[in-house]
Each structure stands twice: as structure tokens, then as C-alpha cells.
mmCIF file as gemmi writes it, N, C-alpha and C atoms, coordinates in Angstrom:
data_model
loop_
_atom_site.group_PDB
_atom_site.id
_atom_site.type_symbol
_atom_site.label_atom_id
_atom_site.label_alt_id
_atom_site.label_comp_id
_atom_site.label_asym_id
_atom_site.label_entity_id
_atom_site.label_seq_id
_atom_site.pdbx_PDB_ins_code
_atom_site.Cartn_x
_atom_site.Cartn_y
_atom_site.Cartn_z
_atom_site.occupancy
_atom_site.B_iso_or_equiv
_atom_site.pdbx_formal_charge
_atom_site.auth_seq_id
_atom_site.auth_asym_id
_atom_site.pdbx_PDB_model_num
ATOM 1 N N . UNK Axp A 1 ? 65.81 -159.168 9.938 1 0 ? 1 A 1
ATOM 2 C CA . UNK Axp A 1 ? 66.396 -160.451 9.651 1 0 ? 1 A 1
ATOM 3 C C . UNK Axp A 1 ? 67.892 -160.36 9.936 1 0 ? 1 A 1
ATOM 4 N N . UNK Axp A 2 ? 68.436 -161.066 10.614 1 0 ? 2 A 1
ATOM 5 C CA . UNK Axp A 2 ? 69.65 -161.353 10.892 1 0 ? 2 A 1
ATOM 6 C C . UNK Axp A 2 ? 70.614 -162.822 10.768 1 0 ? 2 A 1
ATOM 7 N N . UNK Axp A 3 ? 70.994 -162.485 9.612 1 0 ? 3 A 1
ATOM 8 C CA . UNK Axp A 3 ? 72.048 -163.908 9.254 1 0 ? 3 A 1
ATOM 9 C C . UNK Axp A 3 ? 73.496 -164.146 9.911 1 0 ? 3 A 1
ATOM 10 N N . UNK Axp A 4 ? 73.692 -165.227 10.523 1 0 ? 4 A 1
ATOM 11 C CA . UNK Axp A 4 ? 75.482 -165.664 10.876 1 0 ? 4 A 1
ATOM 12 C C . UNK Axp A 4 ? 75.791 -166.742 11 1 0 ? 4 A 1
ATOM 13 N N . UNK Axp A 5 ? 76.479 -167.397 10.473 1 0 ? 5 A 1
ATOM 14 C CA . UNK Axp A 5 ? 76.77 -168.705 10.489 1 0 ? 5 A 1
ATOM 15 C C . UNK Axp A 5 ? 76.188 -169.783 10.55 1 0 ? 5 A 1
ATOM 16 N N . UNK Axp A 6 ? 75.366 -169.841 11.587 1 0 ? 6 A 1
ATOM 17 C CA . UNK Axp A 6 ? 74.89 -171.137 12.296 1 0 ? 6 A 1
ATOM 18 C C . UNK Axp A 6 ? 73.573 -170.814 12.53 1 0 ? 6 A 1
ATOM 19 N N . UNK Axp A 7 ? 72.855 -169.691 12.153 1 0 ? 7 A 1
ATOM 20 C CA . UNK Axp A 7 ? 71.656 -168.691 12.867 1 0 ? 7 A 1
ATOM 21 C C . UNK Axp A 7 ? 71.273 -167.753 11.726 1 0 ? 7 A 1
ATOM 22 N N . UNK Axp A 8 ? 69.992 -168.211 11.841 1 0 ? 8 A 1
ATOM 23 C CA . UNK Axp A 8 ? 68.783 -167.235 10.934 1 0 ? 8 A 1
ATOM 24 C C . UNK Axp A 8 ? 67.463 -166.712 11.55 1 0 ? 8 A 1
ATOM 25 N N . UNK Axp A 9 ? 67.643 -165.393 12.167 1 0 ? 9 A 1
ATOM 26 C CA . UNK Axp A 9 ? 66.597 -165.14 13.246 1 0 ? 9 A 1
ATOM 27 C C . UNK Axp A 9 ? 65.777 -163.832 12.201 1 0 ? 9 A 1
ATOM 28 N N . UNK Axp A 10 ? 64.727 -163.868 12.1 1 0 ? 10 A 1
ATOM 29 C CA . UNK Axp A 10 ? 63.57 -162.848 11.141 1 0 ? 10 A 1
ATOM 30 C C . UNK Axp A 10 ? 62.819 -162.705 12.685 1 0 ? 10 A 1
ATOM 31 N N . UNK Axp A 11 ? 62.332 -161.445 12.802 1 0 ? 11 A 1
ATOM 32 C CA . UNK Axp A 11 ? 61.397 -160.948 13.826 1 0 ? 11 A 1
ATOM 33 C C . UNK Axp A 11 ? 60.374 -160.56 12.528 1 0 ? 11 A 1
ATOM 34 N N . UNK Axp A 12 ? 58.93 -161.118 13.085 1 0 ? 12 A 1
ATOM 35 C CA . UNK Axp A 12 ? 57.494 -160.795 12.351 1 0 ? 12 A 1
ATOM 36 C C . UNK Axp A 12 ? 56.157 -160.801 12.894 1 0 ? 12 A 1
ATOM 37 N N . UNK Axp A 13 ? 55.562 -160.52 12.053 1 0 ? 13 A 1
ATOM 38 C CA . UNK Axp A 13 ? 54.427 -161.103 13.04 1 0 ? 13 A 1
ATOM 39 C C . UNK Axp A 13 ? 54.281 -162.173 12.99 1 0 ? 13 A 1
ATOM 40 N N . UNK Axp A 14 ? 53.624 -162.216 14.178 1 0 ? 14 A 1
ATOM 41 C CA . UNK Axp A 14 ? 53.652 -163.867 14.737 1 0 ? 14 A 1
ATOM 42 C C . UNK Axp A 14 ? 52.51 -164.563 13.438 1 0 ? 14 A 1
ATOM 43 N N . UNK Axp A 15 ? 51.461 -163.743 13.389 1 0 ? 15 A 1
ATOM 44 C CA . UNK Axp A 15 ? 50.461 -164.755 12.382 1 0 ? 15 A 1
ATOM 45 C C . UNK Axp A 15 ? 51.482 -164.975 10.772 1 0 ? 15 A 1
ATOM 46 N N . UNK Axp A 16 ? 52.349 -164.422 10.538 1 0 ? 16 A 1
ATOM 47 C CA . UNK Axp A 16 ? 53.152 -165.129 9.23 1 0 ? 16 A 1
ATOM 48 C C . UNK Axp A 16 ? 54.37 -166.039 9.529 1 0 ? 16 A 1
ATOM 49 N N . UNK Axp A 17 ? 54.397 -166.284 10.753 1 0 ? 17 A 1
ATOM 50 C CA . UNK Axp A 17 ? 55.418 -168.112 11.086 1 0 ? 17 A 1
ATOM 51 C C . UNK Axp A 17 ? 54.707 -168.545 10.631 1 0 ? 17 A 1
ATOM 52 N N . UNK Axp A 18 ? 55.382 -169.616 9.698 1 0 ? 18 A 1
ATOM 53 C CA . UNK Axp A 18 ? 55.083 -171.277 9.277 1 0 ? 18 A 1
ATOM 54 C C . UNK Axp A 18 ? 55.058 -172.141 10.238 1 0 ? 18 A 1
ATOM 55 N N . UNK Axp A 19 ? 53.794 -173.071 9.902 1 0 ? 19 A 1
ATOM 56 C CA . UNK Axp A 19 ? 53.796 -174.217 10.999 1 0 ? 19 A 1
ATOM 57 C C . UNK Axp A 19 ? 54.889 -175.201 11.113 1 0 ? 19 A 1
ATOM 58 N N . UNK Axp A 20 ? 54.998 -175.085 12.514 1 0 ? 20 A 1
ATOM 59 C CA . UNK Axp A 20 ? 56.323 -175.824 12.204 1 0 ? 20 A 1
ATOM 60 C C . UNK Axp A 20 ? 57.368 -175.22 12.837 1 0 ? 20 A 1
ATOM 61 N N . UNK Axp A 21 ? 57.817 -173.722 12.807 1 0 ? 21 A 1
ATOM 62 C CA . UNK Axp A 21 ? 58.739 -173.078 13.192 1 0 ? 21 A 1
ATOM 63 C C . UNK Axp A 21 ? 59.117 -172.773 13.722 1 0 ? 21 A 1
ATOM 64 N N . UNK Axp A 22 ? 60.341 -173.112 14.556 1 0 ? 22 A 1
ATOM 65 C CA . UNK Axp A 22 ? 60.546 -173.061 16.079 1 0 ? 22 A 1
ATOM 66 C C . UNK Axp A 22 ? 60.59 -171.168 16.073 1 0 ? 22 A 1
ATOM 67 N N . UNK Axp A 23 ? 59.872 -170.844 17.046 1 0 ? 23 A 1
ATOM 68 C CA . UNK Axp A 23 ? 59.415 -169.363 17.519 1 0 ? 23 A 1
ATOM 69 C C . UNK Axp A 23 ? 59.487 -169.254 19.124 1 0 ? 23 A 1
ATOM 70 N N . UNK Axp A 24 ? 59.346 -167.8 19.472 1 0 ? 24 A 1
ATOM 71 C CA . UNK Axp A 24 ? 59.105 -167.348 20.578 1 0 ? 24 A 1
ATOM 72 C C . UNK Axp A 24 ? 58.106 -166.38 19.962 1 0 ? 24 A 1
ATOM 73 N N . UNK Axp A 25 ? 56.895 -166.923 20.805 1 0 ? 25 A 1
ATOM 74 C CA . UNK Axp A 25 ? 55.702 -166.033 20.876 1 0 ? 25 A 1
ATOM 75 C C . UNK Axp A 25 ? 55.178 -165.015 21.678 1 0 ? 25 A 1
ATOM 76 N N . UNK Axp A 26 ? 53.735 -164.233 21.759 1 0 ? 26 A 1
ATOM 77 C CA . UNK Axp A 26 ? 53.816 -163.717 22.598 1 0 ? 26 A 1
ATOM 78 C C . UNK Axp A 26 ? 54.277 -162.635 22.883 1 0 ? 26 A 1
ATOM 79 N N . UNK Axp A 27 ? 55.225 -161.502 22.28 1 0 ? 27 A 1
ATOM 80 C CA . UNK Axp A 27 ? 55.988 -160.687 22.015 1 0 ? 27 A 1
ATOM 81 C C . UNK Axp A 27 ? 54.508 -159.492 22.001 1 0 ? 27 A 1
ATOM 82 N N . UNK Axp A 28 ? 54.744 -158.53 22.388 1 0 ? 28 A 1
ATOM 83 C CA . UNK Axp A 28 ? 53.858 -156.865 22.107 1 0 ? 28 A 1
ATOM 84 C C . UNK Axp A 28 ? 55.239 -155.936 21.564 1 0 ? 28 A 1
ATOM 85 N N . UNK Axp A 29 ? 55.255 -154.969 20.822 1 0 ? 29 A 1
ATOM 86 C CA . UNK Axp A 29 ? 56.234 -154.096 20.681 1 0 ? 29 A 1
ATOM 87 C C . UNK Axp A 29 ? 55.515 -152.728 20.747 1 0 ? 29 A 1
ATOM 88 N N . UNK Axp A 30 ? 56.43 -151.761 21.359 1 0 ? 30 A 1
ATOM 89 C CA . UNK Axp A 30 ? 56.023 -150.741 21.865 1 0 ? 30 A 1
ATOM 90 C C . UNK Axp A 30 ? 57.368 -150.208 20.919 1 0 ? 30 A 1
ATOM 91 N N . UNK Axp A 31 ? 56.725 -148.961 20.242 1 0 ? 31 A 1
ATOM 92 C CA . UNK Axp A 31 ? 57.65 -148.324 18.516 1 0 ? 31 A 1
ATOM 93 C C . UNK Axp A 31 ? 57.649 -147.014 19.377 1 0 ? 31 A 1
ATOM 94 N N . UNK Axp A 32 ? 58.848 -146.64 19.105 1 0 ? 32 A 1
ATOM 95 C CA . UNK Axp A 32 ? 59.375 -145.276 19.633 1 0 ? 32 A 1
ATOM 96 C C . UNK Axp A 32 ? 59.424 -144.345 18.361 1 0 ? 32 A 1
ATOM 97 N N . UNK Axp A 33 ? 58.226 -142.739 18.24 1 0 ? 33 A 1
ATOM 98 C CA . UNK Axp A 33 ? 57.889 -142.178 17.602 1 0 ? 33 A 1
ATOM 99 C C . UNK Axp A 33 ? 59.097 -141.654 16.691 1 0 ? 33 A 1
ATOM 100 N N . UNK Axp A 34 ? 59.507 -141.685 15.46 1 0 ? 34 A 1
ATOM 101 C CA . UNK Axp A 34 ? 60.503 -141.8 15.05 1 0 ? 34 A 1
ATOM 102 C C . UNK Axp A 34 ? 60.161 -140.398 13.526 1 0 ? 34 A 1
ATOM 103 N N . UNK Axp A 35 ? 60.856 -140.121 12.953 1 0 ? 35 A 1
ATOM 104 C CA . UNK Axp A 35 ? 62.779 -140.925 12.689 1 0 ? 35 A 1
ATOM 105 C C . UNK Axp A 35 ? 63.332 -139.989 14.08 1 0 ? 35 A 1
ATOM 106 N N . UNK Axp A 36 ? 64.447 -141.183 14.45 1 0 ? 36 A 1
ATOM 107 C CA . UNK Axp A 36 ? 65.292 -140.688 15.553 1 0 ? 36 A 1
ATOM 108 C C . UNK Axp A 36 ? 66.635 -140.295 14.875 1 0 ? 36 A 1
ATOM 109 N N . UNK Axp A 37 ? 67.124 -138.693 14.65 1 0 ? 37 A 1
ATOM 110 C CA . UNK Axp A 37 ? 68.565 -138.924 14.065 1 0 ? 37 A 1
ATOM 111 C C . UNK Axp A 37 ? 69.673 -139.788 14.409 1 0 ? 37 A 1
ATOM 112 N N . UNK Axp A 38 ? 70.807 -140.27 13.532 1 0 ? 38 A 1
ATOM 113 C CA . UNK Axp A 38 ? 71.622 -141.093 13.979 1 0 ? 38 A 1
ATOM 114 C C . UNK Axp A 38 ? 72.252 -140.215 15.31 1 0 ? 38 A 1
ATOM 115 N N . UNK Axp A 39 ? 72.978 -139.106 15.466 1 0 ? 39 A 1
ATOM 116 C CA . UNK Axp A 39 ? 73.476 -138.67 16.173 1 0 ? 39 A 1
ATOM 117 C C . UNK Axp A 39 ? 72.703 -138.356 17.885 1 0 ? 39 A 1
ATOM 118 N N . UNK Axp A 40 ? 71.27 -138.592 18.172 1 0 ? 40 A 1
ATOM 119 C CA . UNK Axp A 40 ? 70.884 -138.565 19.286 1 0 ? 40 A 1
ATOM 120 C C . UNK Axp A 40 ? 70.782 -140.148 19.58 1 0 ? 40 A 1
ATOM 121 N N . UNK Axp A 41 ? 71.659 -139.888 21.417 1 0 ? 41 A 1
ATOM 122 C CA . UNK Axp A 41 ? 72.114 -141.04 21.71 1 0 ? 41 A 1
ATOM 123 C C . UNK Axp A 41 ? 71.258 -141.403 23.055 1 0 ? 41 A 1
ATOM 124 N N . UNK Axp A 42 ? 71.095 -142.585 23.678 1 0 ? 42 A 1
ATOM 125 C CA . UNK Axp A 42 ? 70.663 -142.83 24.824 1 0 ? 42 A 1
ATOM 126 C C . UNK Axp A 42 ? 68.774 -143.279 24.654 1 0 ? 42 A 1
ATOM 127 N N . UNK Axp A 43 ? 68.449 -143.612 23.905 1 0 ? 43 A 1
ATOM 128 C CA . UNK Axp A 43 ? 67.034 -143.347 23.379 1 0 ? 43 A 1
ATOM 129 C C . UNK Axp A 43 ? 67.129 -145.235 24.096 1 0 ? 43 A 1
ATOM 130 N N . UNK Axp A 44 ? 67.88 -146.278 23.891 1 0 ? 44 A 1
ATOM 131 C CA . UNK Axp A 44 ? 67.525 -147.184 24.417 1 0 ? 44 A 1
ATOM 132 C C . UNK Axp A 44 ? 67.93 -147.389 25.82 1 0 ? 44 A 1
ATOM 133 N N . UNK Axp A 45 ? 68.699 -146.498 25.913 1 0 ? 45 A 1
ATOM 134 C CA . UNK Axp A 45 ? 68.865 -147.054 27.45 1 0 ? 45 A 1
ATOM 135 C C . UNK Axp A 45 ? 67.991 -145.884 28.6 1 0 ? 45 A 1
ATOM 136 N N . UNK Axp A 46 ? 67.057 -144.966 27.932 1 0 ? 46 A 1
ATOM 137 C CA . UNK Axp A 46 ? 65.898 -144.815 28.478 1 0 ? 46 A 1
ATOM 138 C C . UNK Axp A 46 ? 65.29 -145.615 28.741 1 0 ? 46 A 1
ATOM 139 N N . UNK Axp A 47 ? 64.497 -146.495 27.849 1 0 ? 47 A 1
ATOM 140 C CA . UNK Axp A 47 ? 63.707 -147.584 27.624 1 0 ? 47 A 1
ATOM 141 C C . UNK Axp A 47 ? 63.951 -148.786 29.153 1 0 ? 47 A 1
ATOM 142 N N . UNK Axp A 48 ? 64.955 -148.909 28.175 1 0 ? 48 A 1
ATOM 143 C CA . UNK Axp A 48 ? 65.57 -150.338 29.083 1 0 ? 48 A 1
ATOM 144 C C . UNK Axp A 48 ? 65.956 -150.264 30.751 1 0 ? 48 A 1
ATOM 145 N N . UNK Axp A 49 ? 66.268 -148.947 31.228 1 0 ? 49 A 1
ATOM 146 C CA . UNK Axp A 49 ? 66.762 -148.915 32.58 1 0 ? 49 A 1
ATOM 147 C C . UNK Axp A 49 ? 65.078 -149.363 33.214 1 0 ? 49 A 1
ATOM 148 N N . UNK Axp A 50 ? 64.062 -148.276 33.058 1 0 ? 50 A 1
ATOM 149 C CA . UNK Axp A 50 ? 62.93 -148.542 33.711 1 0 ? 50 A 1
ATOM 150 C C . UNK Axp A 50 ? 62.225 -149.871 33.786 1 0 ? 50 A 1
ATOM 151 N N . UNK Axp A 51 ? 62.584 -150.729 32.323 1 0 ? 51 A 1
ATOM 152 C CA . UNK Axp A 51 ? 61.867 -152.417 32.186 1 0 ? 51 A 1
ATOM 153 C C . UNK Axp A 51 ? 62.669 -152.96 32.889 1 0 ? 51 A 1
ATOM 154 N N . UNK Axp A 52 ? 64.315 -152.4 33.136 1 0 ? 52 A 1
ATOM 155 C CA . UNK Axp A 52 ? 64.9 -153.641 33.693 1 0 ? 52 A 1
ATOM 156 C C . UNK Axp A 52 ? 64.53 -153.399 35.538 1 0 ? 52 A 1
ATOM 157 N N . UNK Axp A 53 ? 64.769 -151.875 35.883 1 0 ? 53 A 1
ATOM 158 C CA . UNK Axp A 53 ? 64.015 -151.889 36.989 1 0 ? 53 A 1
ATOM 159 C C . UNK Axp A 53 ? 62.812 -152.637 37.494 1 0 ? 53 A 1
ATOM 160 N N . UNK Axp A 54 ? 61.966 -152.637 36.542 1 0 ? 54 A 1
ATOM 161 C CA . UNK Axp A 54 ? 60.396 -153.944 36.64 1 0 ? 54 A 1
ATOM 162 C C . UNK Axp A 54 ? 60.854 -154.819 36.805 1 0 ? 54 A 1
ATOM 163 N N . UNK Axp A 55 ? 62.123 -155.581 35.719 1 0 ? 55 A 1
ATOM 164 C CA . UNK Axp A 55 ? 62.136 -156.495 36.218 1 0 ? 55 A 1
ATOM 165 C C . UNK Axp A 55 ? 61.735 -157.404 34.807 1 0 ? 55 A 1
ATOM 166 N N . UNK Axp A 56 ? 61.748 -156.513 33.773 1 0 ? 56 A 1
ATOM 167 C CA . UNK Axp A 56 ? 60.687 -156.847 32.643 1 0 ? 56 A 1
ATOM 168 C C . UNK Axp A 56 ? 61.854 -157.376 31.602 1 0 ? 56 A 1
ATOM 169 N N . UNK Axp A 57 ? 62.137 -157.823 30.774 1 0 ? 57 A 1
ATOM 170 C CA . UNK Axp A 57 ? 62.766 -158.48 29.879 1 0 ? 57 A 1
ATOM 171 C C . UNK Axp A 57 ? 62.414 -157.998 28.972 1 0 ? 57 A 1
ATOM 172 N N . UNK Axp A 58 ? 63.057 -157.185 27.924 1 0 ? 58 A 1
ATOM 173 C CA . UNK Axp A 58 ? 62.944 -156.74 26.33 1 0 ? 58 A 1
ATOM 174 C C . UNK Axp A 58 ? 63.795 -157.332 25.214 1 0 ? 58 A 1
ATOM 175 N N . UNK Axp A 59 ? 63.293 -156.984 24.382 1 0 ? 59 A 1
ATOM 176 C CA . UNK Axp A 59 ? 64.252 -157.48 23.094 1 0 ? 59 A 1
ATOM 177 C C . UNK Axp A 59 ? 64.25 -156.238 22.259 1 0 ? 59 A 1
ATOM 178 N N . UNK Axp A 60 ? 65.431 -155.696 22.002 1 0 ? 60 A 1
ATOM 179 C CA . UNK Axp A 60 ? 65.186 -154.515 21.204 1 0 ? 60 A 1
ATOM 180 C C . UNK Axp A 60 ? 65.928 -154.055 19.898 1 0 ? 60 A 1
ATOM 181 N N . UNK Axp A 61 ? 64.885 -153.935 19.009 1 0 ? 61 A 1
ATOM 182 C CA . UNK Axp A 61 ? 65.328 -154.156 17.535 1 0 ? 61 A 1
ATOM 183 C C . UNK Axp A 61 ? 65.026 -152.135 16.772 1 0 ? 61 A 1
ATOM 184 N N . UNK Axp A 62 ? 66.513 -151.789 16.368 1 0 ? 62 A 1
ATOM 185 C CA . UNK Axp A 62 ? 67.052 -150.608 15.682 1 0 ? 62 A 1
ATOM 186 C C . UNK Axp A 62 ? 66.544 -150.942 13.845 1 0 ? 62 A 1
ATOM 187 N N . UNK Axp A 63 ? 65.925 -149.721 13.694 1 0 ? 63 A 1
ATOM 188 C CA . UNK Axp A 63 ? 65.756 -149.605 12.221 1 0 ? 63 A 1
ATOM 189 C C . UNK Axp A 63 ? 66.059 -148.335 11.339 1 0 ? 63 A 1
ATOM 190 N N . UNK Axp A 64 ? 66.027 -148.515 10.489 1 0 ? 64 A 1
ATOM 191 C CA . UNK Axp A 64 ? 66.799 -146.813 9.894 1 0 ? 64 A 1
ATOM 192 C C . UNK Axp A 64 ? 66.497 -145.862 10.701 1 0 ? 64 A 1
ATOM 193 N N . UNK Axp A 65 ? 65.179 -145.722 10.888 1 0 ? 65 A 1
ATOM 194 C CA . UNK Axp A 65 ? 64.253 -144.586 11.439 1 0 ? 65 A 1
ATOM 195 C C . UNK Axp A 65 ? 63.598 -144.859 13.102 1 0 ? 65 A 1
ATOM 196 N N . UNK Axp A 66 ? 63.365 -145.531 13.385 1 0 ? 66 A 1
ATOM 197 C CA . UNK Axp A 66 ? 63.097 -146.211 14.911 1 0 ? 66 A 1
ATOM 198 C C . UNK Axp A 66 ? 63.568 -146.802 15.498 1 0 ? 66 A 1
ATOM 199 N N . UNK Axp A 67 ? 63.051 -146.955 16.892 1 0 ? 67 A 1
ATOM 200 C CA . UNK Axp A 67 ? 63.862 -148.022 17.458 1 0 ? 67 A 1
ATOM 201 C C . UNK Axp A 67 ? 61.998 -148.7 17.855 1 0 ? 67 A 1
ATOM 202 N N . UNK Axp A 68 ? 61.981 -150.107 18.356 1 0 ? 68 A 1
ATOM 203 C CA . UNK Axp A 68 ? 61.398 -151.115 18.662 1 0 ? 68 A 1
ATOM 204 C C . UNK Axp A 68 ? 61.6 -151.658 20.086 1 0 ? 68 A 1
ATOM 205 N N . UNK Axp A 69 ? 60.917 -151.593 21.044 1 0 ? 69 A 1
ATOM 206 C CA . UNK Axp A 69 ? 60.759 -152.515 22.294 1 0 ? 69 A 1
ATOM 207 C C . UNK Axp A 69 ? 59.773 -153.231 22.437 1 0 ? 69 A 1
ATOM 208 N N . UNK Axp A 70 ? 60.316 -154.896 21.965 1 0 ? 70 A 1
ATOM 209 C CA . UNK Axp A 70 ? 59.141 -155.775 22.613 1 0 ? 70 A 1
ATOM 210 C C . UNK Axp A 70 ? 59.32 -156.723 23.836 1 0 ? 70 A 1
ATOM 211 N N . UNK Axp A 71 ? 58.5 -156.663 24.169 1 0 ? 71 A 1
ATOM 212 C CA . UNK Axp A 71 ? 57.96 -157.297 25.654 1 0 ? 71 A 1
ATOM 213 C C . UNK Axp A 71 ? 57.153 -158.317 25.606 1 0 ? 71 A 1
ATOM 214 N N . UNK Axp A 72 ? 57.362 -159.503 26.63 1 0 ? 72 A 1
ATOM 215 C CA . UNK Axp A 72 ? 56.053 -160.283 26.549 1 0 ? 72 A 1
ATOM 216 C C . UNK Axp A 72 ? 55.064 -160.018 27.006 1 0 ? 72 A 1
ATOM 217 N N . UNK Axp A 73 ? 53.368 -160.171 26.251 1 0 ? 73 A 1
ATOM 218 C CA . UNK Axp A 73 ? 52.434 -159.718 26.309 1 0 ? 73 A 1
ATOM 219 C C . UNK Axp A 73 ? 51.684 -159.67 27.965 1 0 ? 73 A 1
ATOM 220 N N . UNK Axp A 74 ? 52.106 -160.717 28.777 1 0 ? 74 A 1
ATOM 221 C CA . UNK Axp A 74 ? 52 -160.795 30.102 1 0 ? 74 A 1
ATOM 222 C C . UNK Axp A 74 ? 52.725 -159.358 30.534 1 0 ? 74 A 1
ATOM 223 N N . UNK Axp A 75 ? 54.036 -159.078 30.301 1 0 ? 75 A 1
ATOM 224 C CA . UNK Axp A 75 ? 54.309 -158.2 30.539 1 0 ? 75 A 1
ATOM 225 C C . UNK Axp A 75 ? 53.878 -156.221 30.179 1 0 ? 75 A 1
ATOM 226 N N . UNK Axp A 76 ? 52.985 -156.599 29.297 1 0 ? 76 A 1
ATOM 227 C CA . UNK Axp A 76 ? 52.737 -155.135 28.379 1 0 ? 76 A 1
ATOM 228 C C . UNK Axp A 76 ? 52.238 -154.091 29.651 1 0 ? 76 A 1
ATOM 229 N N . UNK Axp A 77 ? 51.159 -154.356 30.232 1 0 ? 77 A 1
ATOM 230 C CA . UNK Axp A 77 ? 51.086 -153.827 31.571 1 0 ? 77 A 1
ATOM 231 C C . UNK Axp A 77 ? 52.097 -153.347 31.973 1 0 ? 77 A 1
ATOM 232 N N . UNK Axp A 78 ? 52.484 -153.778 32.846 1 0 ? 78 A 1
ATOM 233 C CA . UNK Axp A 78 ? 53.738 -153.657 33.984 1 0 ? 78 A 1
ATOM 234 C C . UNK Axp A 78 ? 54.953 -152.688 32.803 1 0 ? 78 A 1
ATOM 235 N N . UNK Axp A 79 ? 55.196 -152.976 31.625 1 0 ? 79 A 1
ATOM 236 C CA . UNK Axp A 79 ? 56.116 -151.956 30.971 1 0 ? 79 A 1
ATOM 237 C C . UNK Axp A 79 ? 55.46 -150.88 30.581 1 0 ? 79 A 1
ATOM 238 N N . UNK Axp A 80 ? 53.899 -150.661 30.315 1 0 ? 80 A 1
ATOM 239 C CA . UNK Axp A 80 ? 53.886 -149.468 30.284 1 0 ? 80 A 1
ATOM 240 C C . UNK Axp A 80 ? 53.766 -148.866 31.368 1 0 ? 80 A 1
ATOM 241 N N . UNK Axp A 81 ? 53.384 -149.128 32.395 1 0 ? 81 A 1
ATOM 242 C CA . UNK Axp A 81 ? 53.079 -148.357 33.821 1 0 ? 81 A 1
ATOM 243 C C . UNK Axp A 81 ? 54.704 -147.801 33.915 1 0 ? 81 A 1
ATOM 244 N N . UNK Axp A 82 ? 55.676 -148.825 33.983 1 0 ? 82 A 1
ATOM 245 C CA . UNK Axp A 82 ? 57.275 -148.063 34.112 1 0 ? 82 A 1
ATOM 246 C C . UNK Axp A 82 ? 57.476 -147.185 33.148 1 0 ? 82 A 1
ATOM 247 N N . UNK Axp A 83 ? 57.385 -147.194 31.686 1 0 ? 83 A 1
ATOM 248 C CA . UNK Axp A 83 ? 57.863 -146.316 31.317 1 0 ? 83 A 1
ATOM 249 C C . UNK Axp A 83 ? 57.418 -145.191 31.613 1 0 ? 83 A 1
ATOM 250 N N . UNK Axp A 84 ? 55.634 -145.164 31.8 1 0 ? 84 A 1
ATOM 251 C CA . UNK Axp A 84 ? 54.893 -143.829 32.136 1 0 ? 84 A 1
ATOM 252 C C . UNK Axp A 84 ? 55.674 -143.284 33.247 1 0 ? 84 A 1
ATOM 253 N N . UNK Axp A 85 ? 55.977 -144.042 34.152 1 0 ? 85 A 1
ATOM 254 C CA . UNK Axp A 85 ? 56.812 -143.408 35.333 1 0 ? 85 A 1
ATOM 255 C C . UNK Axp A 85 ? 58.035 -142.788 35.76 1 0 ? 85 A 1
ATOM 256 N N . UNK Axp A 86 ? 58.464 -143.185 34.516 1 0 ? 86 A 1
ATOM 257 C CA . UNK Axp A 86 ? 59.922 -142.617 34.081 1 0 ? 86 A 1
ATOM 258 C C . UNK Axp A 86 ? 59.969 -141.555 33.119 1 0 ? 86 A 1
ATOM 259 N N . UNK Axp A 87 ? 58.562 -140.92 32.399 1 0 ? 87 A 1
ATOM 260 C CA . UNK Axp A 87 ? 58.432 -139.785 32.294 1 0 ? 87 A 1
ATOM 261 C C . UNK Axp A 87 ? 57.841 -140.3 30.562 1 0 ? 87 A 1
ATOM 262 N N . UNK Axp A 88 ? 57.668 -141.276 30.296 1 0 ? 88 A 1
ATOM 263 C CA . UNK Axp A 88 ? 57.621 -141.386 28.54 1 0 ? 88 A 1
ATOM 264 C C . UNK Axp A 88 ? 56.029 -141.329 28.73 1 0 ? 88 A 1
ATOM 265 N N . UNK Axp A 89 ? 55.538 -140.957 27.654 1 0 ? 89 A 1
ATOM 266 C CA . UNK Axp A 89 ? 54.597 -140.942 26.597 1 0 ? 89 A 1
ATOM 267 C C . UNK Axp A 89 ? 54.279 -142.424 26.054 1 0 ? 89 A 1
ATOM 268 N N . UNK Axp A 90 ? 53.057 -143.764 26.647 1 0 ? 90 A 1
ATOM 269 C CA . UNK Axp A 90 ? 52.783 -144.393 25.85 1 0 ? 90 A 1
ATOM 270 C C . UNK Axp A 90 ? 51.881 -143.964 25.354 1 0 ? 90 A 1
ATOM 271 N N . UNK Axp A 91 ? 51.274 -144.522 24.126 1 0 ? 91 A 1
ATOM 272 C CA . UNK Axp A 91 ? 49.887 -144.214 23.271 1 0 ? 91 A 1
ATOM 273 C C . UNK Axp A 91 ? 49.544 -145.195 22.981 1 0 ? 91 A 1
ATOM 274 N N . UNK Axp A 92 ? 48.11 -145.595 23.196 1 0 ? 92 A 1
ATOM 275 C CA . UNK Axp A 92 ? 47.632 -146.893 22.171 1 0 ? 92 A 1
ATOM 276 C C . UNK Axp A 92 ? 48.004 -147.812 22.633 1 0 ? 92 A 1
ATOM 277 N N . UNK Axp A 93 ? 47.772 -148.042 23.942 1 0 ? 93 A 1
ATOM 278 C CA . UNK Axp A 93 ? 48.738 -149.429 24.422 1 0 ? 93 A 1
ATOM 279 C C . UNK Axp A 93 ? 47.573 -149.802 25.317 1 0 ? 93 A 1
């Protein structure tokens, strides 16, 4: 959840939006095996060079212990084939 001024954005699952609520749907997230210490750096811009190479659009959300890449579900394909190719480990996808 992120509050500022003018803007109140909560990332969830999609089945607990209220009807009604302006959303972006559609979203898959691909969870990077965690806890990642604070001090190891570059963990998203692994991620992100290969989706943006695709061509793929992410949104990517930091948590104490993980980091989060979601993708649109059209896209889940096509981001895991890149990341596999760029040397990562998906599972379960």
C-alpha cells in the first residue's frame, strides 16, 4: 500500500477489489526466492534488463524479504522464456 497526497494505490489480489474499483487487472507475479539481504544489490535490474529486452512491461514491488515481478498475464510466457535465458531459475510458472 502506498499513500501520497492525491493517490492511494494497494497491490492485491485481484479477487479482493471491490466492485466498483478502478483497477488494473490481469497482473501474474513472479516472487524472487527470498530473504534477499539488504546489502546485495542488482537483484532488480537482473529481472528487468531481460523483460525490457522482450519488450515486456513489469511493475516491481520490494518487501522486507523479497522482491516481486508482475507482468501481464498475456505476457507470463514470453517473461519466463527471457528470464530462463538470461540464466534465472523459474519454478511453478
Amino acid at each position: 500500500m502506498t499513500r501520497r497526497r492525491d493517490e492511494l494505490s494497494i497491490v492485491c489480489d485481484e479477487g479482493r477489489v471491490p466492485p466498483g474499483t478502478k483497477a488494473e487487472r490481469g497482473f501474474r507475479a513472479l516472487e524472487v526466492v527470498g530473504p534477499i539481504p539488504f546489502e546485495v544489490v542488482g537483484v532488480l535490474r537482473a529481472l528487468a534488463v531481460p523483460l525490457g529486452e522482450a519488450k515486456i512491461s513489469l511493475f516491481a514491488i520490494a518487501t522486507y524479504d523479497t522482491d516481486l515481478v508482475l507482468v501481464q498475464e498475456a505476457d507470463l510466457v514470453r517473461a519466463v522464456e527471457a528470464l530462463r535465458e538470461a540464466g534465472h531459475v523459474v519454478e511453478g510458472a
